[in-house]
C-alpha positions as CSV (number, residue, x, y, z in Angstrom):
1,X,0.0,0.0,0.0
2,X,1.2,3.4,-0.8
3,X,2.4,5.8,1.7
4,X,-0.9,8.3,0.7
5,X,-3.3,5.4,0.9
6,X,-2.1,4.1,4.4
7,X,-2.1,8.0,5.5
8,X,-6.3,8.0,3.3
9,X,-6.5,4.9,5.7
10,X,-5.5,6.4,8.7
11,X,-7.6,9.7,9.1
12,X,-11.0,9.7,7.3
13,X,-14.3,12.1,7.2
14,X,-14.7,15.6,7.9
15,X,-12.7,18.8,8.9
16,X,-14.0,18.4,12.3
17,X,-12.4,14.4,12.3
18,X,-9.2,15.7,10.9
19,X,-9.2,18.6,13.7
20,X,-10.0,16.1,16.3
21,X,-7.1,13.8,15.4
22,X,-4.5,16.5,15.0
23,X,-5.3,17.8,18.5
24,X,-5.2,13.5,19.9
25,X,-1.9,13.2,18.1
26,X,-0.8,16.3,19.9
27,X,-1.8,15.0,23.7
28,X,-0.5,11.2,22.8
29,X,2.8,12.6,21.0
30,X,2.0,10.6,17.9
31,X,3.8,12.0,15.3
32,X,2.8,9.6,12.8
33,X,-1.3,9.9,13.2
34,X,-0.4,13.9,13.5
35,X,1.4,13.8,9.8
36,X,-2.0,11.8,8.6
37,X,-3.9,15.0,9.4
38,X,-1.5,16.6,7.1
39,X,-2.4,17.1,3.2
40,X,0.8,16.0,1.7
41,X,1.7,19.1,-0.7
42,X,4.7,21.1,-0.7
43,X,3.1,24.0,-0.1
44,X,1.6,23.2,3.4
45,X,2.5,25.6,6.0
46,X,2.7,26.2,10.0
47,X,4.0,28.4,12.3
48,X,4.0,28.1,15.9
49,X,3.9,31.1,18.6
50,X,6.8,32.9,17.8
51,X,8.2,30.4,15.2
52,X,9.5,30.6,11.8
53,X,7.2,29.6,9.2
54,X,7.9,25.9,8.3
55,X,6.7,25.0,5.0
56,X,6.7,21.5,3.5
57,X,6.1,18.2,4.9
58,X,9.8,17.8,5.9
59,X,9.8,21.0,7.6
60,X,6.6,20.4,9.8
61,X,7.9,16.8,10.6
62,X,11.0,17.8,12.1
63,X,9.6,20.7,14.2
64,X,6.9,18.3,15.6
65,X,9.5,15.2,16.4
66,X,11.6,18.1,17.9
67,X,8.3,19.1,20.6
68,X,7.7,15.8,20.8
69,X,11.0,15.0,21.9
70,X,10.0,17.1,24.8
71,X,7.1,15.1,25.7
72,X,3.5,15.6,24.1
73,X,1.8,18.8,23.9
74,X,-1.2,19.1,26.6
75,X,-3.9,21.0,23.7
76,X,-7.6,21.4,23.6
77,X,-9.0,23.5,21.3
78,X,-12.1,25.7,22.6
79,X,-14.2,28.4,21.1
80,X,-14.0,27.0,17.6
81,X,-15.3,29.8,14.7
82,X,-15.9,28.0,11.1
83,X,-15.9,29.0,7.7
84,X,-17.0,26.1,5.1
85,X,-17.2,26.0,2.0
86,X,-17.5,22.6,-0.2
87,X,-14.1,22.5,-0.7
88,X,-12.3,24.1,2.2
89,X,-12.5,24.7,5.8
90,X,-11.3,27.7,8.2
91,X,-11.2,26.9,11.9
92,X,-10.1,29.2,14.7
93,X,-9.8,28.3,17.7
94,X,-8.7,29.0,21.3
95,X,-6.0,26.8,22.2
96,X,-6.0,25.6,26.3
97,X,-2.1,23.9,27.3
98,X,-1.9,22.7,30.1
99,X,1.6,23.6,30.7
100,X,3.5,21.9,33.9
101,X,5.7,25.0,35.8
102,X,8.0,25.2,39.1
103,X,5.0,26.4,40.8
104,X,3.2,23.5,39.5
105,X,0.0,23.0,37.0
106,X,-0.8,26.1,34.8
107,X,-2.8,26.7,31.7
108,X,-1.9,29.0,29.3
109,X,-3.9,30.3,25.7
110,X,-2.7,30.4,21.9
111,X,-4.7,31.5,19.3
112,X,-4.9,29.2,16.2
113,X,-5.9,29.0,12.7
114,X,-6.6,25.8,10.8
115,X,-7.0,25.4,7.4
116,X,-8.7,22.2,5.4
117,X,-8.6,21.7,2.2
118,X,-10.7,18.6,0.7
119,X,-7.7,16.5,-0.8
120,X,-8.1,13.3,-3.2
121,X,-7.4,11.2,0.1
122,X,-10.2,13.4,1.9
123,X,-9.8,16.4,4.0
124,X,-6.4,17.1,5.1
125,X,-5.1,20.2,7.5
126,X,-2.8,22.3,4.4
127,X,-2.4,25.2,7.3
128,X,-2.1,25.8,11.5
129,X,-1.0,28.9,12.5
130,X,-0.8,30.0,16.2
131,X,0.0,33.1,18.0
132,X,0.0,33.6,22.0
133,X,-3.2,34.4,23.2
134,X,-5.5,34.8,26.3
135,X,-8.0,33.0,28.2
136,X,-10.8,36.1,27.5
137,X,-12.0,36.7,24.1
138,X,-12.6,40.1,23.3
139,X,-17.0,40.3,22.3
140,X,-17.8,40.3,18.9
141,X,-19.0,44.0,17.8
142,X,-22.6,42.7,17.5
143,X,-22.2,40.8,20.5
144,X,-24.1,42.5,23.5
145,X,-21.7,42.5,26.8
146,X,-21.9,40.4,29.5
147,X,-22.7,43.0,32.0
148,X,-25.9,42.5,34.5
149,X,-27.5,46.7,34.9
């Protein structure tokens, strides 16, 4: 079998599925299932907070084995905003780590973008890029405060 099919075999359905896995393979540190999420082009892209932009398959690999090296990467997305089309799908999300300090447990925020693109092996993750974010989400201009009067 080739390598796309076993990687077709691997990861199957929707952007949603293909979001779910990525963020799996982050909290098991499986670097294989996290490349399946992957659309295998050369033009794929990520950049992590304060990273370089990696682009290419061989690129994102190396920078994930390198985290991973590190242990896995505690990461739940929350908050998720979509844009779909029948061909592509836009995801942002709200990151929560869990990130282990001196002073013990703490959880810390990065803001993410995912894009899917619906491949010939189904839909695949062709961009994630995160910045450093914040537990409170600014309100949406049609968004009426929280605030009791």
């Amino acid at each position: 079998m080739s390598k796309a099919k076993q990687r077709a075999a691997t990861v199957g359905g929707s952007a949603d599925d293909i979001e779910a896995a990525f963020y799996e393979a982050l909290q098991t540190a499986d670097l294989e299932k996290l490349m399946a999420c992957w659309a295998d082009e050369d033009e794929i892209v990520c950049v992590h907070p304060g990273g370089p932009r990696l682009v290419g398959v061989g690129a994102i690999r190396a920078a994930f084995e390198a985290m991973f090296s590190q242990g896995s990467i505690q990461a739940w997305p929350e908050g998720v905003r979509r844009i779909e089309s029948l061909a592509s799908s836009v995801h942002n999300v709200r990151e929560r780590i869990d990130v282990l300090t001196q002073e013990g447990p703490r959880e810390a925020y990065v803001i993410a973008t995912n894009v899917y693109h619906k491949t010939a092996q189904g839909w695949r993750m062709v961009a994630h890029h995160a910045s450093p974010g914040s537990e409170r989400e600014v309100p949406e201009i049609n968004e009426a405060p929280h605030v009791l009067h």
